[in-house]
C-alpha positions in Angstrom: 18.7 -7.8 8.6 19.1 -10.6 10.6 16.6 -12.8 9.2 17.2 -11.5 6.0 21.1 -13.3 6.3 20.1 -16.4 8.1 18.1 -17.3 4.7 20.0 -16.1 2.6 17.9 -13.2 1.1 18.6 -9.8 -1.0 17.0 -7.3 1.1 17.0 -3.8 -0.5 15.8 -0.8 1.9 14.5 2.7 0.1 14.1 5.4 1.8 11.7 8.0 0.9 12.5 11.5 -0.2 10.9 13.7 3.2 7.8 15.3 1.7 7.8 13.5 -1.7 4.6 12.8 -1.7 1.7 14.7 -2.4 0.7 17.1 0.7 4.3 16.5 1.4 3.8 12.8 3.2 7.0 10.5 2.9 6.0 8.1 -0.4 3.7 8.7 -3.0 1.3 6.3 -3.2 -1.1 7.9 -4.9 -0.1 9.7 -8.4 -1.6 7.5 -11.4 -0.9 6.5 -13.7 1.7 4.4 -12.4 4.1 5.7 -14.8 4.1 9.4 -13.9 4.8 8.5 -9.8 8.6 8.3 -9.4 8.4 6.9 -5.7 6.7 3.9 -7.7 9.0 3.8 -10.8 11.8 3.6 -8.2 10.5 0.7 -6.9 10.5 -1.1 -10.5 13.5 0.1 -11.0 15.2 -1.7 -7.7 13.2 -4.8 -8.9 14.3 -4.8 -12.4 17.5 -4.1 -11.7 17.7 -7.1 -8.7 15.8 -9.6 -11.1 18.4 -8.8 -14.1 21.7 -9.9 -12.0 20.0 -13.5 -12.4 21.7 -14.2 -8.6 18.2 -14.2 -7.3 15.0 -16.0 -7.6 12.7 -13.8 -9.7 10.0 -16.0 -8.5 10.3 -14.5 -4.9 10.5 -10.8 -5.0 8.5 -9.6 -2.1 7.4 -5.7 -1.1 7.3 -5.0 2.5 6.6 -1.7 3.6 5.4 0.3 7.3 2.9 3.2 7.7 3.2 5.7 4.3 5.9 3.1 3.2 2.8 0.4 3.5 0.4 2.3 1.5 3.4 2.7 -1.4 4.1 -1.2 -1.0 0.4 -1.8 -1.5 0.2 0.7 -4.6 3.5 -0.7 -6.2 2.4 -4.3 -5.4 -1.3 -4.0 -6.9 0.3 -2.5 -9.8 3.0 -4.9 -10.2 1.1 -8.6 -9.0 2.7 -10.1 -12.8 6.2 -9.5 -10.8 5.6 -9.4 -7.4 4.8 -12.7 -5.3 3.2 -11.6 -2.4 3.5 -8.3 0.1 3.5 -7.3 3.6 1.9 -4.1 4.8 2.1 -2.9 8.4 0.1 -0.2 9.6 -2.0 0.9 6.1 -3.6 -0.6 3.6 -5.1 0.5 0.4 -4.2 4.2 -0.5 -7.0 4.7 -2.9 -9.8 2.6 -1.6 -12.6 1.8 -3.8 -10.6 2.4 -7.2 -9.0 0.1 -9.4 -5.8 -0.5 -8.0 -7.1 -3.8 -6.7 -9.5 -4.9 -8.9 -7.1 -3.8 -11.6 -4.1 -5.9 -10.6 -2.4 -7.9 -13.0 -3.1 -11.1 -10.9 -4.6 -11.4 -7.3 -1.7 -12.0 -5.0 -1.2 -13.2 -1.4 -1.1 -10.3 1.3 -0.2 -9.9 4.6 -2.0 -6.9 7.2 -0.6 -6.2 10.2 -2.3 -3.3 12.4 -2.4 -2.4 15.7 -5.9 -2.6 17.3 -5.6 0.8 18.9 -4.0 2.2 15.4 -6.0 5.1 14.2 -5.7 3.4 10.4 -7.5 0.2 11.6 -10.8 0.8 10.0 -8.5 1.4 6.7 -6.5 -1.9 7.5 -9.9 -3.5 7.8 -11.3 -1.9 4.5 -8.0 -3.2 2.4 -9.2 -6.5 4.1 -12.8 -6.9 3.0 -11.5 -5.2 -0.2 -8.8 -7.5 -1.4 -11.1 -10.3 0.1 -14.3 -9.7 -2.1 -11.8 -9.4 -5.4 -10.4 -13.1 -4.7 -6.8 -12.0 -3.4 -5.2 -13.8 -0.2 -5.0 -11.9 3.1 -3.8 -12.6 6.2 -4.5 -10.1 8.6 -4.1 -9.9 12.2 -5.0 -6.7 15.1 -2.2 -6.9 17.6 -3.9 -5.8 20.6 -2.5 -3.1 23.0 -0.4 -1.8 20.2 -1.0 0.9 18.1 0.8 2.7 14.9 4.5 1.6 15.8 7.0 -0.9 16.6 5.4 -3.6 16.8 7.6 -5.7 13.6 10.4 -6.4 15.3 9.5 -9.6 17.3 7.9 -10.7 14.1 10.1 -10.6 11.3 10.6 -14.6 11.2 7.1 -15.1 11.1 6.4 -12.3 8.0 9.4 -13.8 6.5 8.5 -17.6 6.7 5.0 -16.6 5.2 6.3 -14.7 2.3 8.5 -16.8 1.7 5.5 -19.5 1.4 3.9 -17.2 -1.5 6.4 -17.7 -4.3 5.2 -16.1 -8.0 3.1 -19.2 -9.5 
């Protein structure tokens, strides 16, 4: 939140419904279409709704998410690249691996991986990597070493933030 003030930016924080997803995980991020997952159509929805005000900069609406909230911000930003500028997912990567959602995105967009090298999703994080790679999208990706599933965000929020924030919509 801090960050978020200092610059001066909307920050809008879902929280999943507990077992919403299937096999009752926090955020689905993997019904398709698109259109029939509600988790993802509430996403939209904040979007649309922050983009209609007109009080913020439609060219920088960023999705950020952490562990089953990173595999829904990877999901809702492969399906929405024509809106979304760039994202940041900690701890996951691609929920359906393989399939269209990347190769299938509107527009290849800028992404940022974080993972811990001792998290169990790190051959995963490195999949989405090689993945988004090999279908022309942006990645920065970094192992933080000694760390593994959690926690690890906090001392870097400045630094996601000032490279999102480098990544506006063309």
């Amino acid at each position: 939140q801090s960050v978020a003030d200092a610059h001066g930016v909307l920050l809008a924080v879902p929280q999943a419904l507990t077992g919403s997803g299937p096999s009752g995980v926090d955020w689905d991020s993997y019904t398709v279409p698109a259109s029939s997952n509600k988790d993802h159509q509430l996403v939209l929805e904040i979007i649309d709704r922050t983009r209609a005000t007109g009080a913020v900069d439609a060219r920088r609406i960023y999705v950020l998410g952490y562990s089953q909230g990173g595999f829904m911000c990877f999901y809702s930003g492969m399906t929405l690249a024509d809106i979304v500028a760039a994202i940041h997912v900690q701890s996951a990567g691609n929920p359906m691996p393989g399939g269209t959602l990347v190769s299938g995105a509107p527009r290849t967009i800028p992404v940022d991986l974080l993972i811990g090298a001792d998290d169990s999703l790190l051959d995963v994080a490195r999949d989405t990597r090689d993945e988004l790679q090999t279908n022309g999208h942006v990645v920065r990706y970094e192992e933080v070493p000694g760390h593994g599933h959690c926690c690890f965000l906090y001392d870097r929020v400045e630094d996601i933030w000032t490279w999102l924030a480098s990544n506006p919509l063309p």
